[in-house]
N, CA, C and O of each residue as an XYZ file, in Angstrom:
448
protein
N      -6.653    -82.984     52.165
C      -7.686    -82.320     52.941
C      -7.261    -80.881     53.227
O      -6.183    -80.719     53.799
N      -7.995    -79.822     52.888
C      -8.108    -78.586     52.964
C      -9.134    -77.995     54.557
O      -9.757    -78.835     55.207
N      -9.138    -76.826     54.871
C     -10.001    -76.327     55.800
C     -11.068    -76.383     55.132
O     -12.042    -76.813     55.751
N     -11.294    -75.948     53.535
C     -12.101    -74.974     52.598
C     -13.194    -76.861     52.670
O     -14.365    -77.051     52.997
N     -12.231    -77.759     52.257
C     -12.692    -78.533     51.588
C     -13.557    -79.353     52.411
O     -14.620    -79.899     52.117
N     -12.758    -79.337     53.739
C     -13.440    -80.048     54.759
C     -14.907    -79.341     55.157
O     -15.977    -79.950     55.172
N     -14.709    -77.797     55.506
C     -15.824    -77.010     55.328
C     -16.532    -77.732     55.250
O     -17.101    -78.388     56.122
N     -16.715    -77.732     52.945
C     -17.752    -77.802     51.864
C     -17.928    -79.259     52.504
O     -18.658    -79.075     53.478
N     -17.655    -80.419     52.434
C     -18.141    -81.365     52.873
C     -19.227    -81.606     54.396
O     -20.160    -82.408     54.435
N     -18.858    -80.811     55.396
C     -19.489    -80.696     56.668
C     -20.719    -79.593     56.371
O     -21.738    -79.785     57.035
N     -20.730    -78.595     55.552
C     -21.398    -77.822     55.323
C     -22.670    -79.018     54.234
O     -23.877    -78.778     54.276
N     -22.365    -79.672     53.759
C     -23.417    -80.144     52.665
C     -23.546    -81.576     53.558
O     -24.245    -82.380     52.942
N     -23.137    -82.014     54.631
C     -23.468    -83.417     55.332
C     -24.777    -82.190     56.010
O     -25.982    -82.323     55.800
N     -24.390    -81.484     56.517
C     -25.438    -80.517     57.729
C     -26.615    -79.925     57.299
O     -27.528    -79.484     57.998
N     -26.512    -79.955     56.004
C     -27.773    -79.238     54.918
C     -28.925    -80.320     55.043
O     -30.063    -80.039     55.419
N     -28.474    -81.663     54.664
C     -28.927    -82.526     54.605
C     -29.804    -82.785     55.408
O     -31.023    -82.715     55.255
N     -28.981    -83.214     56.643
C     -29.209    -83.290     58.114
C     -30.562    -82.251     58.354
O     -31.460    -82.757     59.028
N     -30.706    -81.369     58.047
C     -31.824    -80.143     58.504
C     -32.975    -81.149     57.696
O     -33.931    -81.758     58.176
N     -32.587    -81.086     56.567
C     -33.803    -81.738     55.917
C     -34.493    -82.694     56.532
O     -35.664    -82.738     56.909
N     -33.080    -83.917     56.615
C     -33.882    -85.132     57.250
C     -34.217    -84.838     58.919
O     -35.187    -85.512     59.264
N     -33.798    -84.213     59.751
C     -34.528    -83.836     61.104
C     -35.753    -83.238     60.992
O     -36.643    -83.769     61.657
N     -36.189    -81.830     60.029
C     -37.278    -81.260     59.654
C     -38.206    -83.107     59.418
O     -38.938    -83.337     60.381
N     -38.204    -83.929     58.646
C     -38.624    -85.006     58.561
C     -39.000    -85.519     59.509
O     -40.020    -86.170     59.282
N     -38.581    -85.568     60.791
C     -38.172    -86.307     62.264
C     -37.927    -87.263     62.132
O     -38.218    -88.155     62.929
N     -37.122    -87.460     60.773
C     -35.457    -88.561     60.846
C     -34.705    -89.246     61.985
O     -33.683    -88.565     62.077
N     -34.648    -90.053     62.752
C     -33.619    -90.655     63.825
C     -32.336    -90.640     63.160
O     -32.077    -91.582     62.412
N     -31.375    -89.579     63.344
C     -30.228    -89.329     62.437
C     -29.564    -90.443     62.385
O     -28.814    -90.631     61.427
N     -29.729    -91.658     63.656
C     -28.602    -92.624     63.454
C     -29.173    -93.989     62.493
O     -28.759    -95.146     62.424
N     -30.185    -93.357     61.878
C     -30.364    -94.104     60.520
C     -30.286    -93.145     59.423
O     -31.116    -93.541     58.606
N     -29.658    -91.968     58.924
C     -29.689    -91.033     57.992
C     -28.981    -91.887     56.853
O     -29.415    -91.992     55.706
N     -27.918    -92.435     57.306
C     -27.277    -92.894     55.955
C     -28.066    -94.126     55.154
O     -27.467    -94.864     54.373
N     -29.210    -94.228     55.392
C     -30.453    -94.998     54.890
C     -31.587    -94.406     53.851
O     -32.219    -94.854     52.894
N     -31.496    -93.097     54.593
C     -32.588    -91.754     53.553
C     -31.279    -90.935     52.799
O     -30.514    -90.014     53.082
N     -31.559    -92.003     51.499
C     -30.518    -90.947     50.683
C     -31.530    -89.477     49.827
O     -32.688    -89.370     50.231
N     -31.239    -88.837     49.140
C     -32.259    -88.203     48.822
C     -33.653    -88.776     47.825
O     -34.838    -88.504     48.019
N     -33.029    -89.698     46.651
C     -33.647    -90.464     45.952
C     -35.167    -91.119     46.690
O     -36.289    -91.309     46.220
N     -34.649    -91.311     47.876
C     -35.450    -92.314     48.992
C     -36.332    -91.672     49.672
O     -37.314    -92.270     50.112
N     -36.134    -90.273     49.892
C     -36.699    -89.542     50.498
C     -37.869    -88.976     49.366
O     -38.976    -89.512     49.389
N     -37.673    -88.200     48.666
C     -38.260    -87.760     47.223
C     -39.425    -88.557     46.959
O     -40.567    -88.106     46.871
N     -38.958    -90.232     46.789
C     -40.072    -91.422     46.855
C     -41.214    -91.315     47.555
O     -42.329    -91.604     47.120
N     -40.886    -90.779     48.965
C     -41.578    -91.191     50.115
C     -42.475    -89.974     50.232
O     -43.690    -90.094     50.396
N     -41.931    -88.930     50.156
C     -43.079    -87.798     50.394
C     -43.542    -88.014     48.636
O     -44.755    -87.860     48.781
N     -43.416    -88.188     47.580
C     -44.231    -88.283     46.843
C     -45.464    -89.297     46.953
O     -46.576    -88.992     46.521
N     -45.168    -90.609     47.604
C     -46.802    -91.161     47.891
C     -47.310    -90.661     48.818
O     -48.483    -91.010     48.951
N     -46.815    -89.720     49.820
C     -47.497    -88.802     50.473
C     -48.206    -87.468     49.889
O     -48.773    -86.622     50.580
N     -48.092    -87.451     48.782
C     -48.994    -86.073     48.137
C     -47.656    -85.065     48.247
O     -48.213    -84.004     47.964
N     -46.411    -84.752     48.449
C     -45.065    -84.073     48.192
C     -45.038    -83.834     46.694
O     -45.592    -84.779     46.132
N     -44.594    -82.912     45.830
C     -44.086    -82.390     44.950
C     -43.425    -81.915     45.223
O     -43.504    -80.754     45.624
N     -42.147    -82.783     45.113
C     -40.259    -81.788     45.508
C     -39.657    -82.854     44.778
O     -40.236    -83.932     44.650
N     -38.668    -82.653     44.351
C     -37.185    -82.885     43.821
C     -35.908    -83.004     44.839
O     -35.891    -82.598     46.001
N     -35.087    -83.505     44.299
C     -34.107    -83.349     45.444
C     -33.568    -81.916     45.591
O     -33.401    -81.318     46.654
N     -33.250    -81.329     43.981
C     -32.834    -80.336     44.149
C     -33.386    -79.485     44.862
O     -32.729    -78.565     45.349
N     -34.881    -79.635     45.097
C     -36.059    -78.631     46.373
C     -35.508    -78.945     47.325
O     -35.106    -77.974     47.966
N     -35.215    -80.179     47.878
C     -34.680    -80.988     49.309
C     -33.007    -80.124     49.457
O     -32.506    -79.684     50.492
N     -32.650    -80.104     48.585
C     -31.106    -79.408     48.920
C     -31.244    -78.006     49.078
O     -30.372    -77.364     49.663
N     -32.140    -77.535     48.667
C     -32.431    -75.804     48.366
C     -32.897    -75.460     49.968
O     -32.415    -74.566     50.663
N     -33.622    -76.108     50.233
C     -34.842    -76.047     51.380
C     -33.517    -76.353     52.694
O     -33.366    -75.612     53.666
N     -32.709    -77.553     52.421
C     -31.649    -77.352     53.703
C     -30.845    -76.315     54.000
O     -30.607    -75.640     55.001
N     -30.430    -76.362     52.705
C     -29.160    -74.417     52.890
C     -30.201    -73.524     53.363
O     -29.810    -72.569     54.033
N     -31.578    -73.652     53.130
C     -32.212    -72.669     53.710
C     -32.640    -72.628     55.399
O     -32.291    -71.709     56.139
N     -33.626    -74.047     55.931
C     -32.853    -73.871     57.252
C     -31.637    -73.803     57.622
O     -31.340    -73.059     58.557
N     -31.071    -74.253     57.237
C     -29.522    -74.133     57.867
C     -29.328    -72.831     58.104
O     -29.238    -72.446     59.269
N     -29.229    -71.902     56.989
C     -28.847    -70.488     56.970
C     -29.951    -69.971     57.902
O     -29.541    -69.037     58.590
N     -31.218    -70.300     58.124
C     -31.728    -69.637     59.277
C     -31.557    -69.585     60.193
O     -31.675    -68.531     60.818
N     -31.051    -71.141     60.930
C     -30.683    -71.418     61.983
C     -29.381    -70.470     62.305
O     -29.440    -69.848     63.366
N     -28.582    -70.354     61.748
C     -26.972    -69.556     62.228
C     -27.527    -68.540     62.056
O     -26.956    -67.748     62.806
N     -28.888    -67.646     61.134
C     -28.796    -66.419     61.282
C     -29.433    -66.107     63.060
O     -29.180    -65.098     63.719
N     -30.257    -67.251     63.496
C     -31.099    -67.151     64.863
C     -30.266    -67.125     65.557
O     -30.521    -66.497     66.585
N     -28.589    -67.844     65.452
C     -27.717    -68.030     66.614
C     -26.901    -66.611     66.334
O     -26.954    -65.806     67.264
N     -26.349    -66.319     65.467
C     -25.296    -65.079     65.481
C     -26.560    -64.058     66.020
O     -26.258    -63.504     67.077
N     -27.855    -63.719     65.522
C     -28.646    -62.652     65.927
C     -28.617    -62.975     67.911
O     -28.493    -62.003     68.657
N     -28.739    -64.304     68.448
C     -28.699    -64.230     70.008
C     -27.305    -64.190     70.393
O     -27.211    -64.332     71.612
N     -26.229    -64.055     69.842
C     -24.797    -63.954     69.946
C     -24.180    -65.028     69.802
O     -23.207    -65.131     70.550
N     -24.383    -65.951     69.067
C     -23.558    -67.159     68.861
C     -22.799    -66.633     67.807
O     -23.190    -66.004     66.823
N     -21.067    -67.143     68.301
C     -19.895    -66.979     67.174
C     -19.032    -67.779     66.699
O     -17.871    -67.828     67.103
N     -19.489    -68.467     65.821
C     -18.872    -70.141     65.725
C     -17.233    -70.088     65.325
O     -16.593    -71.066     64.937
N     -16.784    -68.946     65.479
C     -15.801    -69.098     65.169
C     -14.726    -68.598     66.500
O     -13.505    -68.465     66.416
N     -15.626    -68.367     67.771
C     -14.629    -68.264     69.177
C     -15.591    -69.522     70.047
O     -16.028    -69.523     71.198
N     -15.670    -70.373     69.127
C     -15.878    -71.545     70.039
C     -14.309    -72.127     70.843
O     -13.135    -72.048     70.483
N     -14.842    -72.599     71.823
C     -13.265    -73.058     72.289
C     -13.067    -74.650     71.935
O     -13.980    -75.422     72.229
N     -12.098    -75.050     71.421
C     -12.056    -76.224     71.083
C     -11.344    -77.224     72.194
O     -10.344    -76.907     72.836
N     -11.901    -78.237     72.283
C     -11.636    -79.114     73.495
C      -9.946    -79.519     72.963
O      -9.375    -79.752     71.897
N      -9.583    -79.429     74.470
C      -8.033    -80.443     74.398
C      -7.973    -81.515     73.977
O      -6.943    -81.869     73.402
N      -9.262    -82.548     74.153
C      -9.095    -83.910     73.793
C      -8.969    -83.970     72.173
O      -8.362    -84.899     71.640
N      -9.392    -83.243     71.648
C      -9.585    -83.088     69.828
C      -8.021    -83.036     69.697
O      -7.567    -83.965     69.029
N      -7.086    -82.132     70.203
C      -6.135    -82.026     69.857
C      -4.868    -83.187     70.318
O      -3.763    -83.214     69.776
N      -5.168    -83.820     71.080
C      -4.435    -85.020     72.000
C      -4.767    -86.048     71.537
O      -3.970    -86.902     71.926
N      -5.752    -86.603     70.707
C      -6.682    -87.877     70.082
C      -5.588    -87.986     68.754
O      -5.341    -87.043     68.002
N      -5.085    -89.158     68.665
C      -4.312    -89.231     66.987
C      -5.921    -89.475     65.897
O      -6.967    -90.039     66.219
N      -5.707    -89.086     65.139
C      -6.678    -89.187     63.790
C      -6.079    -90.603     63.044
O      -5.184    -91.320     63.489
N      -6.675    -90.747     62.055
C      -6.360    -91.745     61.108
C      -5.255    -90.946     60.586
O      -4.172    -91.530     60.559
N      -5.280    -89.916     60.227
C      -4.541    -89.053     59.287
C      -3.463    -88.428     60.007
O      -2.578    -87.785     59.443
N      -3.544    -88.644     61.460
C      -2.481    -87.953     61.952
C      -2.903    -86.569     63.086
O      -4.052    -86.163     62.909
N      -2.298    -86.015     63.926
C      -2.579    -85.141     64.634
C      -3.408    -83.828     63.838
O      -3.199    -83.508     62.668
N      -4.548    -83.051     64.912
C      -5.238    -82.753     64.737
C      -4.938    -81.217     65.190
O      -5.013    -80.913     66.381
N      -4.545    -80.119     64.045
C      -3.924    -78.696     64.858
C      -5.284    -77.938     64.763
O      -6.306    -77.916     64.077
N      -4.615    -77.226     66.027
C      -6.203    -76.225     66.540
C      -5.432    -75.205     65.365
O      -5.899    -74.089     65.589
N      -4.628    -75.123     64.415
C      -4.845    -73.788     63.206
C      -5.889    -74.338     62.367
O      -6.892    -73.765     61.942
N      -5.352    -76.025     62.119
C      -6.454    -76.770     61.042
C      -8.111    -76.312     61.209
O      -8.948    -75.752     60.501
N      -8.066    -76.759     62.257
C      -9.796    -76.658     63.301
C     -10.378    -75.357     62.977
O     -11.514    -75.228     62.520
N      -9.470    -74.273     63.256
C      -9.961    -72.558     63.179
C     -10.132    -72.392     61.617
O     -11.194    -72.105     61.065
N      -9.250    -72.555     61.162
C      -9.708    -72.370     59.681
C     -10.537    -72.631     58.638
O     -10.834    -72.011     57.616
N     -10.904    -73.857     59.188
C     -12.038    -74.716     59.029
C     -13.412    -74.428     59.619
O     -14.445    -74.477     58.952
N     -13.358    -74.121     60.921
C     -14.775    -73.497     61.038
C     -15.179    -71.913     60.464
O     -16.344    -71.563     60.278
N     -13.787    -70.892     60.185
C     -14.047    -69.755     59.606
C     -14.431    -70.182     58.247
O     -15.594    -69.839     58.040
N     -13.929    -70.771     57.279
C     -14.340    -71.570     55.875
C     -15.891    -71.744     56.151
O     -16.603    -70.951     55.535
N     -16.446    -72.539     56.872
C     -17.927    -72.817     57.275
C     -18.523    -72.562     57.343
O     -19.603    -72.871     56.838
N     -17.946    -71.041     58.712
C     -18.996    -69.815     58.952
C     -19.303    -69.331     57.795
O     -20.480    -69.359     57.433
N     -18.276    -68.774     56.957
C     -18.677    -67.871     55.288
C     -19.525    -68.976     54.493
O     -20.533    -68.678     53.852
N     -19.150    -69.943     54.568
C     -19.984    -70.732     53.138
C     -21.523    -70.614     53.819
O     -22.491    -70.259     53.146
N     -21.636    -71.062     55.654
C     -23.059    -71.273     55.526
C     -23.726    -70.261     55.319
O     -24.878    -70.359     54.896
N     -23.031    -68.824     55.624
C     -23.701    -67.699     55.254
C     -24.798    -67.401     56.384
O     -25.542    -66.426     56.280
């Protein structure tokens, strides 16, 4: 596990996520609407999209959304990170606030 890598993975779970909320998805059934499933569903609804539209269309809210927060001063990268994150053992082992920072700077650039 990388910062970069962890990023790209949280960055493409969150893309998603826009999509299926834009939907008004109950996220704690998301891992149910895979894209395949979704695609299905707005097509007997009169939809013409692809997944690849469904993935295009999330990086795109997404990227709006952080451009709405950095434009009102949000800076995801002087968030303060809670003590408990760092005091909690992981599966993998302790959790360093360098890991954490690097990882959300990786994020900030990819989501653009």
């Amino acid at each position: 596990m990388t910062p970069e890598g962890v990023a790209e993975t949280l960055l493409a779970e969150e893309q998603w996520r826009q999509v299926l909320t834009s939907l008004v998805v109950c996220l704690f059934a998301r891992n149910l609407y895979k894209p395949e499933m979704v695609v299905e569903a707005l097509h007997t609804s009169g939809f013409d999209v692809s997944e690849d539209g469904l993935q295009t269309l999330g990086k795109e809210i997404l990227r709006r959304k952080h451009d709405f927060k950095r434009r009102e001063g949000f800076d995801l990268n002087s968030v303060r990170i809670p003590q408990r994150i760092l005091e909690t053992p992981s599966p993998l082992g302790p959790i360093e606030a360098s890991f954490i920072r690097e990882t959300l700077a990786a994020f900030s650039k990819k989501a653009g």
